[in-house]
C-alpha positions as a LaTeX table, in Angstrom:
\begin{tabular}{lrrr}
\hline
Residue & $x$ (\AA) & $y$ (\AA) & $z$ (\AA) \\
\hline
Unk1 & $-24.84$ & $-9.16$ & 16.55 \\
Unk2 & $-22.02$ & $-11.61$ & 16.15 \\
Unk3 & $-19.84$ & $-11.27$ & 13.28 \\
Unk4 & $-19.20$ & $-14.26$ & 11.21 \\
Unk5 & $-16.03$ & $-12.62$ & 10.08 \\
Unk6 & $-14.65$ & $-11.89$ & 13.10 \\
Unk7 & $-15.63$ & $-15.77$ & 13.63 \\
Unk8 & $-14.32$ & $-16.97$ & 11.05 \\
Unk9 & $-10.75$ & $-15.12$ & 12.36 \\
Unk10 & $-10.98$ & $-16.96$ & 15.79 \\
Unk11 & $-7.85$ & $-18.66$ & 17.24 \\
Unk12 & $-6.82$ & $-18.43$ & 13.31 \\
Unk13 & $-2.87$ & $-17.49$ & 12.68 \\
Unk14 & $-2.18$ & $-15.11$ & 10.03 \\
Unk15 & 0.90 & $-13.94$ & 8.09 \\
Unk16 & 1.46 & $-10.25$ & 6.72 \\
Unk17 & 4.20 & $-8.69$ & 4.04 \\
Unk18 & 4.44 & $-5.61$ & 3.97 \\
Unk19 & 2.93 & $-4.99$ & 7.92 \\
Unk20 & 4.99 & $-2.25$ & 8.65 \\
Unk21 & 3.32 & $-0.05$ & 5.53 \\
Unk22 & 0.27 & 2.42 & 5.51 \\
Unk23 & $-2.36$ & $-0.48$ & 4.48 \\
Unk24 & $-0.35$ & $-2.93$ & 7.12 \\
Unk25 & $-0.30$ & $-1.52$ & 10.01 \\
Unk26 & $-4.05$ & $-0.40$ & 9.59 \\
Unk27 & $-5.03$ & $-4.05$ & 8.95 \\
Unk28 & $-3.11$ & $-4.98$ & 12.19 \\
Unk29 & $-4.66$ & $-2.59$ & 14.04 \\
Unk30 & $-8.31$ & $-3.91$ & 12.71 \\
Unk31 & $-7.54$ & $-7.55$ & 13.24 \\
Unk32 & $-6.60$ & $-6.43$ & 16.81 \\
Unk33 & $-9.52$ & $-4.60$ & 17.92 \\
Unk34 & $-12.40$ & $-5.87$ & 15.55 \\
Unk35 & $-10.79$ & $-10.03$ & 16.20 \\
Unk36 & $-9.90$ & $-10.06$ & 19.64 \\
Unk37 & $-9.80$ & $-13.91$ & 19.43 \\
Unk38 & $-7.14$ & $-14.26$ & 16.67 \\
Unk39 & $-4.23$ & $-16.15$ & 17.07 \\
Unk40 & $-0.72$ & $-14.82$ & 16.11 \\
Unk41 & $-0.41$ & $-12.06$ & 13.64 \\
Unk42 & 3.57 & $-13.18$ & 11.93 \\
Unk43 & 4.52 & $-9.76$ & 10.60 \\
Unk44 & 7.71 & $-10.09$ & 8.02 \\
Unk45 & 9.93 & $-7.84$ & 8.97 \\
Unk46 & 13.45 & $-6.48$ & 8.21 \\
Unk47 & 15.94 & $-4.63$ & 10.55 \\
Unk48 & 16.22 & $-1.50$ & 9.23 \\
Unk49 & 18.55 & 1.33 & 10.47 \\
Unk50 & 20.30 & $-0.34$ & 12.94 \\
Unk51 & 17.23 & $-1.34$ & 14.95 \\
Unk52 & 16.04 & $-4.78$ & 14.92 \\
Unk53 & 12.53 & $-6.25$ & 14.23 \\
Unk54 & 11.44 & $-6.34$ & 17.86 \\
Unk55 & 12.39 & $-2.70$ & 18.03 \\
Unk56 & 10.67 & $-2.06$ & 15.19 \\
Unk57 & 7.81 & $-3.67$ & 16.12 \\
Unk58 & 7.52 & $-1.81$ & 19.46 \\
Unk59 & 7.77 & 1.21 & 17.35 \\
Unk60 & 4.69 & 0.60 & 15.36 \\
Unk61 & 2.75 & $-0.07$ & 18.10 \\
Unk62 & 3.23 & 3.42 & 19.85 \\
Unk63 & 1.65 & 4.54 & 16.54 \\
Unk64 & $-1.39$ & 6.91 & 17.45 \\
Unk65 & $-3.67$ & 4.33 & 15.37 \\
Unk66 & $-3.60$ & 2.07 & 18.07 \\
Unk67 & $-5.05$ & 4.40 & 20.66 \\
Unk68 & $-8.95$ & 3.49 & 20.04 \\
Unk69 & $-7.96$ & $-0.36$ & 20.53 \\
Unk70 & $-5.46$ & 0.43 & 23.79 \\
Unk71 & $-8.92$ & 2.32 & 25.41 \\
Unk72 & $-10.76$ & $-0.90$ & 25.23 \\
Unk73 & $-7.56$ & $-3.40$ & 26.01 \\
Unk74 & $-3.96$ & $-3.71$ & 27.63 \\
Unk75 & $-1.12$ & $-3.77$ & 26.03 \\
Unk76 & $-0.67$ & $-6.98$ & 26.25 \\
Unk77 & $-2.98$ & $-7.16$ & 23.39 \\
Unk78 & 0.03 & $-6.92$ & 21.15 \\
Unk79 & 1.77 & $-10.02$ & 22.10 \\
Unk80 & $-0.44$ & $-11.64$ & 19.58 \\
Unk81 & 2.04 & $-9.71$ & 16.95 \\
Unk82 & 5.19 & $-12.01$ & 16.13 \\
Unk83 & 8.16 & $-10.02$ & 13.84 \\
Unk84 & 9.54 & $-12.62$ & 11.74 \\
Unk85 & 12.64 & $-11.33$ & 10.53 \\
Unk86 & 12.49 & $-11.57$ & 6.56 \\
Unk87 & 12.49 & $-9.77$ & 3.12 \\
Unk88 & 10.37 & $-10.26$ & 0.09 \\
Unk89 & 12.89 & $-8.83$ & $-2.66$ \\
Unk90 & 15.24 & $-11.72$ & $-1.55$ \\
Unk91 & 15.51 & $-15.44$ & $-2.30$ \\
Unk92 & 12.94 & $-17.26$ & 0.68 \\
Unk93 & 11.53 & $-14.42$ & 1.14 \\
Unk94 & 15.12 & $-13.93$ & 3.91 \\
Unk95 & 13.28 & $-16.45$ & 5.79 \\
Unk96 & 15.55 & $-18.73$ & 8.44 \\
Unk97 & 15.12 & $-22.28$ & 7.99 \\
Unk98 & 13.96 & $-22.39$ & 11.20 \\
Unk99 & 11.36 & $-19.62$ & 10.86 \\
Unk100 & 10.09 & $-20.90$ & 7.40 \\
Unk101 & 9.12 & $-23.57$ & 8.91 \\
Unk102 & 6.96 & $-22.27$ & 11.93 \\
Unk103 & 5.31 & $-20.23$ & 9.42 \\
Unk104 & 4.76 & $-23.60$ & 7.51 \\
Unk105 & 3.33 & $-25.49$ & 10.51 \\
Unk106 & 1.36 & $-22.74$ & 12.13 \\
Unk107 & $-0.21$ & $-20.17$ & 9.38 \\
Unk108 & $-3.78$ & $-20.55$ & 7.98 \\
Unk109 & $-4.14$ & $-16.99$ & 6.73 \\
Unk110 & $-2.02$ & $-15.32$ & 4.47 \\
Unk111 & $-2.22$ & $-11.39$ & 3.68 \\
Unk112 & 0.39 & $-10.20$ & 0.76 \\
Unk113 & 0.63 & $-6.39$ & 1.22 \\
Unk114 & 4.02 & $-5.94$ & 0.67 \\
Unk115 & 4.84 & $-3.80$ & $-3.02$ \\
Unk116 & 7.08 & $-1.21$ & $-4.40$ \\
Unk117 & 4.76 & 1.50 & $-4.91$ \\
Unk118 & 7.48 & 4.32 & $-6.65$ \\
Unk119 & 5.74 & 4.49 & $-9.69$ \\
Unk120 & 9.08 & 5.96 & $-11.35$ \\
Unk121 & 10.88 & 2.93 & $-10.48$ \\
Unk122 & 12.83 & 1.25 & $-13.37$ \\
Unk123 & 12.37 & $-2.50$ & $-14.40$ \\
Unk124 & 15.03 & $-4.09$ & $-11.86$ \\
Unk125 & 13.30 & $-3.57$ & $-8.15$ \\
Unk126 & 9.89 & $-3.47$ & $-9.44$ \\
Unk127 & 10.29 & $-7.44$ & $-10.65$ \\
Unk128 & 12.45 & $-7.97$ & $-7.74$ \\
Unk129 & 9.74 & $-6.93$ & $-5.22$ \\
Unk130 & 6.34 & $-7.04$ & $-6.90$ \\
Unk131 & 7.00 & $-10.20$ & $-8.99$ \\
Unk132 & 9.10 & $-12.23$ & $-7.52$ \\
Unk133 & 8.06 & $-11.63$ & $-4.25$ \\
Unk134 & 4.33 & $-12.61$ & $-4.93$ \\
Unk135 & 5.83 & $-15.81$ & $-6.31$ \\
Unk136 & 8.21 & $-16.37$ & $-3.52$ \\
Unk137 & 5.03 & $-15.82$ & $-0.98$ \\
Unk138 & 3.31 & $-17.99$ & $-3.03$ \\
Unk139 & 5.81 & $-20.90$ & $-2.86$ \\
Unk140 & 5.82 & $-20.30$ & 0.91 \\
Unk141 & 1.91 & $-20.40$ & 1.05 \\
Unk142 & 2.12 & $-24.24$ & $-1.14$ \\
Unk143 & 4.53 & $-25.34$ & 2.20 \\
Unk144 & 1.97 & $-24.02$ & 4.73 \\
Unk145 & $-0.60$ & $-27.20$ & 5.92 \\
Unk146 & $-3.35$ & $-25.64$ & 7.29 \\
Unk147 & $-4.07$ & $-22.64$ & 5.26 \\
Unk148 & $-7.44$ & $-21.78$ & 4.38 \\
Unk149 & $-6.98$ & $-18.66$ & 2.67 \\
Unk150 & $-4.77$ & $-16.11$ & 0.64 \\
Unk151 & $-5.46$ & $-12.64$ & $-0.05$ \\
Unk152 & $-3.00$ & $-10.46$ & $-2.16$ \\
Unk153 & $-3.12$ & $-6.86$ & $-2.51$ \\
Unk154 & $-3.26$ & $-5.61$ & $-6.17$ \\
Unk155 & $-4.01$ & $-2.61$ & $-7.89$ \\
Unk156 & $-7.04$ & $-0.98$ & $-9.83$ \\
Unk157 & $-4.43$ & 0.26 & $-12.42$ \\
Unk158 & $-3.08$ & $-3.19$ & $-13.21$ \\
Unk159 & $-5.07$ & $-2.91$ & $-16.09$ \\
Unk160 & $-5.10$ & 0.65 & $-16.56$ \\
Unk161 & $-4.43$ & 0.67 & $-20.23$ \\
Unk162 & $-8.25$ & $-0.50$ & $-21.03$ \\
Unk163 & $-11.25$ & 1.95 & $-20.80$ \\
Unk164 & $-13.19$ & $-0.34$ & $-18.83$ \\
Unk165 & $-12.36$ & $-3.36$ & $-16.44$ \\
Unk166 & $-13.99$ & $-6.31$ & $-15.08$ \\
Unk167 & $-13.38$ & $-8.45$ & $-11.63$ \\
Unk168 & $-11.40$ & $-10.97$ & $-13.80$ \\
Unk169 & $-7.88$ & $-12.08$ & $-14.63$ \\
Unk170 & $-6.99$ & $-10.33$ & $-17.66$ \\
Unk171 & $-4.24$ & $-12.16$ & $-19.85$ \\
Unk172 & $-0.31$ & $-11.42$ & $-19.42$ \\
Unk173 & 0.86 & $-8.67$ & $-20.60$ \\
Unk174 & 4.33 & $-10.55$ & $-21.26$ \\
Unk175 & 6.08 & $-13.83$ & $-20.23$ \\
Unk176 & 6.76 & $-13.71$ & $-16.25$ \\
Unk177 & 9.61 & $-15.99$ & $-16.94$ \\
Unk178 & 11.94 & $-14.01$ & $-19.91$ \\
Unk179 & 11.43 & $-10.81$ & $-17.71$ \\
Unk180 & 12.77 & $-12.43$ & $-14.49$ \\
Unk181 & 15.44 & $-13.55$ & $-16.71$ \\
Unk182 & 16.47 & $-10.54$ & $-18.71$ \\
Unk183 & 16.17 & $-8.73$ & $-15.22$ \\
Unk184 & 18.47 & $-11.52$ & $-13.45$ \\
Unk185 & 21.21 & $-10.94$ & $-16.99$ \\
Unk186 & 20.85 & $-7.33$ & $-18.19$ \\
Unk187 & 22.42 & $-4.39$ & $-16.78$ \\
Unk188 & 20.57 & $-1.36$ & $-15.87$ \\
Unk189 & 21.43 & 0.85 & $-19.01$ \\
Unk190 & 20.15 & $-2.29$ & $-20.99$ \\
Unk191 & 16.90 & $-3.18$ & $-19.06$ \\
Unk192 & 16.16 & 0.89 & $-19.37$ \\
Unk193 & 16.39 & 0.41 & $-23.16$ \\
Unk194 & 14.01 & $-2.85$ & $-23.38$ \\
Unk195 & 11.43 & $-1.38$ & $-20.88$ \\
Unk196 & 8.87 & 0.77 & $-22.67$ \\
Unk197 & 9.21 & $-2.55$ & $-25.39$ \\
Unk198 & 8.35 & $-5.02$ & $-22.46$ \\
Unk199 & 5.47 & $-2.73$ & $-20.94$ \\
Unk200 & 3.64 & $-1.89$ & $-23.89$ \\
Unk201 & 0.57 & $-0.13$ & $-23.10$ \\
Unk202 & 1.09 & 0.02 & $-19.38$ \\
Unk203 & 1.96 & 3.42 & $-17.90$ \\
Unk204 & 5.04 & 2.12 & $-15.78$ \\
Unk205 & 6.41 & $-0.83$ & $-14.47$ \\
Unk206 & 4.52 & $-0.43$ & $-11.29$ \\
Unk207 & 1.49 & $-1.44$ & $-13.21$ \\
Unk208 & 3.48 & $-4.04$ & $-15.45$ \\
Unk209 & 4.78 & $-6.11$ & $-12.51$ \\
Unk210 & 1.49 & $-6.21$ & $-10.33$ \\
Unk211 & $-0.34$ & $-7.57$ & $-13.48$ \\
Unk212 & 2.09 & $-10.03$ & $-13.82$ \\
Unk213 & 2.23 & $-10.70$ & $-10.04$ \\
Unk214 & $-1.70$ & $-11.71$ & $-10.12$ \\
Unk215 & $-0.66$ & $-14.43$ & $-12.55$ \\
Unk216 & 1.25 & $-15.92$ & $-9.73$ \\
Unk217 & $-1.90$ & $-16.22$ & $-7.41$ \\
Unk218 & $-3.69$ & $-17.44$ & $-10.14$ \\
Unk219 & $-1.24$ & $-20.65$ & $-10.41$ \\
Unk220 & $-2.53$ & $-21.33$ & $-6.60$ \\
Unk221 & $-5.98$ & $-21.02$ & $-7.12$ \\
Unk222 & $-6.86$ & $-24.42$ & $-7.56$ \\
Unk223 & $-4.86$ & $-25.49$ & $-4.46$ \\
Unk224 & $-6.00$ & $-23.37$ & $-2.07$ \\
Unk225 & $-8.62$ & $-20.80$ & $-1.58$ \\
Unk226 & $-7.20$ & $-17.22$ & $-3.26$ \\
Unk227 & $-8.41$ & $-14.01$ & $-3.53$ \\
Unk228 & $-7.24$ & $-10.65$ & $-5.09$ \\
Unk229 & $-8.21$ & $-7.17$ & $-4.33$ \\
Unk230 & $-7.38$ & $-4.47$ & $-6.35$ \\
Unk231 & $-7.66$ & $-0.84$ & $-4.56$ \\
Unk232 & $-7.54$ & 2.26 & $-6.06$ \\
Unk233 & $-5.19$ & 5.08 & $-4.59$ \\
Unk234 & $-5.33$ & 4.95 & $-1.09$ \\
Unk235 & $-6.25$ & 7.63 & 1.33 \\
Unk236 & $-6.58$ & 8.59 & 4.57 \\
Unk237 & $-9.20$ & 7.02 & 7.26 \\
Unk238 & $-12.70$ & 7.54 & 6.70 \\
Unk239 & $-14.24$ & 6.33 & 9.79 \\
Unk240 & $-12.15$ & 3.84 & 11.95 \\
Unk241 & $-10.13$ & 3.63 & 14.04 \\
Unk242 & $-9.62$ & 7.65 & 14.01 \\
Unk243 & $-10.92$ & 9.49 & 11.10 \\
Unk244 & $-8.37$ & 11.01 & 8.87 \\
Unk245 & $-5.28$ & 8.63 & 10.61 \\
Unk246 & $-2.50$ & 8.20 & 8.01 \\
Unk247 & 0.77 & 7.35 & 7.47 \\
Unk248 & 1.29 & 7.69 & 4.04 \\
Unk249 & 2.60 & 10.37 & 1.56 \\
Unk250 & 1.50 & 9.41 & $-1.36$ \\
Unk251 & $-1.47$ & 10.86 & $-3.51$ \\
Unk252 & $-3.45$ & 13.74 & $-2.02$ \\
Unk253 & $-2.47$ & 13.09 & 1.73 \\
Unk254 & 1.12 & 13.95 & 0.45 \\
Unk255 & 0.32 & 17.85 & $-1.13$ \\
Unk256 & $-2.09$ & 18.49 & 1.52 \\
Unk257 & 0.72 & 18.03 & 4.12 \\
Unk258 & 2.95 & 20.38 & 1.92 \\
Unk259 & 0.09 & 23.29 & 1.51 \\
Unk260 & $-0.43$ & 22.90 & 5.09 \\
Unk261 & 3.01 & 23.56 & 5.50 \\
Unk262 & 2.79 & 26.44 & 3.39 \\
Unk263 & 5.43 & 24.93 & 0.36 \\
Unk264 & 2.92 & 23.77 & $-1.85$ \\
Unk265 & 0.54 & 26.77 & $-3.11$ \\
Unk266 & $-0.44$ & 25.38 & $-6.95$ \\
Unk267 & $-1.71$ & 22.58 & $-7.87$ \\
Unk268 & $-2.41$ & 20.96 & $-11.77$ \\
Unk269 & $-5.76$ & 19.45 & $-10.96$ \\
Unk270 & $-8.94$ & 19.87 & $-13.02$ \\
Unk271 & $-11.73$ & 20.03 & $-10.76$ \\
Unk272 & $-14.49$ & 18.30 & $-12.70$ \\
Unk273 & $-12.28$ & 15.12 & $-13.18$ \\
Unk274 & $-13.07$ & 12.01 & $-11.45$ \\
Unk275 & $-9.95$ & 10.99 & $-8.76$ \\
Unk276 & $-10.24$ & 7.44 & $-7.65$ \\
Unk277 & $-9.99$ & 7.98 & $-4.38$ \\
Unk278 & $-10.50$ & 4.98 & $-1.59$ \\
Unk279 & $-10.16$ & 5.12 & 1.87 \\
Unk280 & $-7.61$ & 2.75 & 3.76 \\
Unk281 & $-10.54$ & 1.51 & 6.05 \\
Unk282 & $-12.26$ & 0.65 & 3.69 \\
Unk283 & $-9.64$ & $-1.21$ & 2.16 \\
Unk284 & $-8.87$ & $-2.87$ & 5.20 \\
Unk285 & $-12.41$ & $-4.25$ & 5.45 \\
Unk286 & $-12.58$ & $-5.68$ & 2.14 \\
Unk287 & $-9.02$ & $-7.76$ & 2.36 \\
Unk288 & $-10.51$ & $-9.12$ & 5.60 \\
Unk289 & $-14.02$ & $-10.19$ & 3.94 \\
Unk290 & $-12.02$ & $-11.37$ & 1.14 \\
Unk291 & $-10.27$ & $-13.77$ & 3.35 \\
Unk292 & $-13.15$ & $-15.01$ & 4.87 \\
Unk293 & $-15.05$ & $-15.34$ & 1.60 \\
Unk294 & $-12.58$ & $-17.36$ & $-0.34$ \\
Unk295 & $-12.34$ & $-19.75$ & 2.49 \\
Unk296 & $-16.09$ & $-20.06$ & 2.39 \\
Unk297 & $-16.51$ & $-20.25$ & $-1.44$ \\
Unk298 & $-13.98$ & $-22.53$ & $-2.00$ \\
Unk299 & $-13.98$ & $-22.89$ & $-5.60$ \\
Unk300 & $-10.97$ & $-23.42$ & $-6.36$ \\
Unk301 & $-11.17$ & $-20.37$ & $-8.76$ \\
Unk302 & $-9.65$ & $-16.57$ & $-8.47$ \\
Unk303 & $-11.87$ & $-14.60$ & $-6.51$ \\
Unk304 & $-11.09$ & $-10.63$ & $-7.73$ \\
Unk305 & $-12.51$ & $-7.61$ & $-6.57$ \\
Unk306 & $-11.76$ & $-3.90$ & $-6.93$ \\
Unk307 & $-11.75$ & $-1.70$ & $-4.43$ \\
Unk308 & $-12.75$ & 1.67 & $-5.80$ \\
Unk309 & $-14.68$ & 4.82 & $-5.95$ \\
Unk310 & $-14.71$ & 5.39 & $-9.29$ \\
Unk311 & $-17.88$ & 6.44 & $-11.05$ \\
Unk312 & $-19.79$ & 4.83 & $-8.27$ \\
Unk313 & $-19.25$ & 7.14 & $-5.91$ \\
Unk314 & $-17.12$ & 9.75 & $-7.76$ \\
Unk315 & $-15.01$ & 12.55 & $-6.32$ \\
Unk316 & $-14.44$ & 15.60 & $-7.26$ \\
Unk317 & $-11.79$ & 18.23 & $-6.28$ \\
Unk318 & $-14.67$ & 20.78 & $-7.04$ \\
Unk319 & $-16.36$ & 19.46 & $-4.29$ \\
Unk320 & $-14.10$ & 20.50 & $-1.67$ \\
Unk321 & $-11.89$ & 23.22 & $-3.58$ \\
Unk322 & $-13.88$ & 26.15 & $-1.49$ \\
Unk323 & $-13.09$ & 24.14 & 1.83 \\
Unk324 & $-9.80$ & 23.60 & 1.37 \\
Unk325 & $-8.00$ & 26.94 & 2.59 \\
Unk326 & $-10.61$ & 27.72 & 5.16 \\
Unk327 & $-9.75$ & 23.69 & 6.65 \\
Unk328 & $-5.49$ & 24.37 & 5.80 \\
Unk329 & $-5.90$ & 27.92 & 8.42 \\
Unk330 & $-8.21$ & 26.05 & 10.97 \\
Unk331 & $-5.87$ & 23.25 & 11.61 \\
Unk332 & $-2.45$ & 24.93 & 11.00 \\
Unk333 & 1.01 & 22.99 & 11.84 \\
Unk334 & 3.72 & 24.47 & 13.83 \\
Unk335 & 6.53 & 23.63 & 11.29 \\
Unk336 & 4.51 & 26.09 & 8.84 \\
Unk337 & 7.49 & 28.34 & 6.54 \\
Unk338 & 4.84 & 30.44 & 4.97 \\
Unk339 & 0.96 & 31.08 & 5.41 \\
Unk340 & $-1.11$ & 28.15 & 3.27 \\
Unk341 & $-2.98$ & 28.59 & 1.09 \\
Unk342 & $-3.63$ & 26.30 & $-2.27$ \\
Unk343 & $-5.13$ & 27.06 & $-5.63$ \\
Unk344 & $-5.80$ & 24.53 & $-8.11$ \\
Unk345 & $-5.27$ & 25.34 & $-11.66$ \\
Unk346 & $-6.37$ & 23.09 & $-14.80$ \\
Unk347 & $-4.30$ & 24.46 & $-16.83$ \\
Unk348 & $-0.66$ & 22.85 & $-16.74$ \\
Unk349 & 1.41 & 25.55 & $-18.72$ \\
Unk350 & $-0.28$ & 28.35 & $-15.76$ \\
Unk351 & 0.88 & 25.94 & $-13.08$ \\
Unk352 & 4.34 & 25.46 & $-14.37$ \\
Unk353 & 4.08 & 29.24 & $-14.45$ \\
Unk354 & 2.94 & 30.19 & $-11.54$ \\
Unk355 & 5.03 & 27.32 & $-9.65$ \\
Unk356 & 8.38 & 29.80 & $-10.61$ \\
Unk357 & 6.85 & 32.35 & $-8.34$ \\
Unk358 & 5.30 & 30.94 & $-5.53$ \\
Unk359 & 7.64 & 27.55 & $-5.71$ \\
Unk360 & 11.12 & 27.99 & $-6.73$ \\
Unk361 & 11.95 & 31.21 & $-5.92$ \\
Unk362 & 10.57 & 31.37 & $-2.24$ \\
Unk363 & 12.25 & 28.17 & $-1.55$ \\
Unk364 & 15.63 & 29.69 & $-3.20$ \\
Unk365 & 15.16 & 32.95 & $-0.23$ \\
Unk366 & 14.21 & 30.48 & 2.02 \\
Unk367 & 17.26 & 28.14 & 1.85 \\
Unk368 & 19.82 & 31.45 & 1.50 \\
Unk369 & 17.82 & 32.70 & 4.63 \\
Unk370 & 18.67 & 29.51 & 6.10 \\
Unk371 & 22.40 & 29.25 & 5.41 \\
Unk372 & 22.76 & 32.75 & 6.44 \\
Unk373 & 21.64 & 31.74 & 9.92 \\
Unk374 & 23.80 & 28.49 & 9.68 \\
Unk375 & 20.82 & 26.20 & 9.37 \\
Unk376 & 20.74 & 23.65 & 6.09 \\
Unk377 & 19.13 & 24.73 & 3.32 \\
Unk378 & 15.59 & 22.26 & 2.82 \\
\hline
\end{tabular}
């Protein structure tokens, strides 16, 4: 059957922050294979380690994500992908005059993915990235003249500090426009002082900023068609393009690398707790129906919607606990230091314990083991 998303998609140009990033390059690689009559895909992008964008770019497309769609197209398939060279933590996004403006006269879907996701980050980058950069995309998106739709990338915790949370806008949690300013005068030892005063009830400024960055869409509602959705934390693949495809370190995907490497053998996890687990698929999917939604709704209201598992479909660690060592010795890696295997223990003070034993002081032997044989210590 035809798809009257992928329809809706045809011969339309889009424009992605944060492209380059776990949830980025998997929504490239979807608008690729599942809208193979897209226009451009504008990727901001900034040179990083001496390589510029088009380097970059190439780089990201040799990604092993990309394999499904190269089996059913030539490469030439990525030519639809422009790098635009550009950063959201600075003023115009880092946008050229000359690029701002193609992006103005050409873009009618907008995708903000771009965030700071170090949740021990202090006040200073986290405004600078995740609240003035939705703004700054959002001043961009008010140039462009044919855009039908936004869709920005939030979180399910932006509102973490409440038991239970709707699809709505919730109210600020503290003036967007002091912050930016105490931010743009304070130093560092001063903004550390003010920040647990300024974030109140919100774990970190992570969560602080991206609740004040849906404000900012909010503004544009009215203007043009905007939608918000707010995942939970993001795993690996569940089905497409290749089941269990990531890039990212973060959450679960991150100590299941180390335990498969043998360096992490405890973990502090109660297995009858619910972990709000969502895959980046499935993720994927929803920004792209959110798009297409908002332009069809037309309401000029927010559209929200989470993105979670939550106690809908819930996950458990004790579901899998028994699997996990018998899965970590079937697929083993070759840069393995010790033989994995992982126990989980609810119990913080054992696992702070235990983590002297079969942490610290292997790693010590390890590293002396190391420098004895004139490597460098890990």
């Amino acid at each position: 059957m035809a798809s009257n998303v992928a329809e809706f998609y045809k011969n339309k140009n889009i424009f992605i922050t944060g492209g380059t990033g776990f949830v980025g390059i998997a929504l490239v690689e979807k608008i690729l294979r599942s809208c193979p009559d897209v226009g451009k895909v504008y990727l901001l992008m900034r040179p990083k380690k001496g390589k510029a964008i088009e380097e970059r770019l190439e780089d990201i497309t040799k990604n092993s994500v990309f394999s499904v769609l190269l089996e059913q197209n030539s490469p030439d398939v990525f030519k639809k992908l422009v790098p635009v060279a550009g950063d959201v933590g600075e003023e115009n996004l880092g946008l050229s005059p000359d690029d701002r403006q193609i992006l103005a006269n050409n873009v009618n879907i907008v995708i903000h993915s771009a965030a700071t996701l170090d949740f021990q980050a202090s006040l200073r980058p986290t405004v600078l990235i995740n609240l003035l950069g939705t703004r700054r995309v959002m001043e961009l998106c008010q140039e462009m003249k044919h855009i039908t739709s936004m869709v920005h990338i939030s979180s399910a915790y932006v509102n973490s500090f409440l038991l239970e949370t709707e699809e709505k806008l919730y109210p600020e949690p503290e003036n967007a426009e002091m912050v930016i300013q105490l931010v743009k005068d304070k130093s560092d030892e001063d903004l550390d002082k003010l920040t647990q005063g300024l974030i109140k009830d919100h774990p970190n400024t992570y969560t602080f900023t991206k609740h004040l960055a849906e404000h900012e869409v909010s503004k544009c509602a009215a203007k043009f068609p905007c939608g918000i959705v707010r995942p939970s934390m993001i795993t690996a693949a569940w089905q497409s393009p290749i089941p269990g495809w990531t890039i990212s370190k973060n959450g679960p995907q991150g100590f299941l690398m180390g335990a498969s490497k043998g360096v992490i053998r405890r973990l502090p996890v109660n297995k009858q707790l619910v972990y709000d687990y969502i895959p980046v698929d499935t993720v994927v999917n929803q920004v792209l129906v959110t798009a297409y939604h908002v332009a069809q709704k037309r309401s000029g209201e927010l559209s929200i919607f989470h993105c979670t598992s939550s106690t809908y479909n819930p996950f458990k660690w004790d579901l899998v606990a028994e699997k996990t060592n018998e899965l970590l010795h079937m697929y083993p890696l070759k840069s393995a230091v010790w033989y994995p295997h992982l126990k989980f223990l609810s119990s913080l003070m054992l696992f702070k314990i235990s983590a002297i034993f079969v942490h610290f002081l292997p790693a010590y032997i390890l590293d002396f083991v190391t420098r004895i044989a004139g490597g460098r210590p890990m």
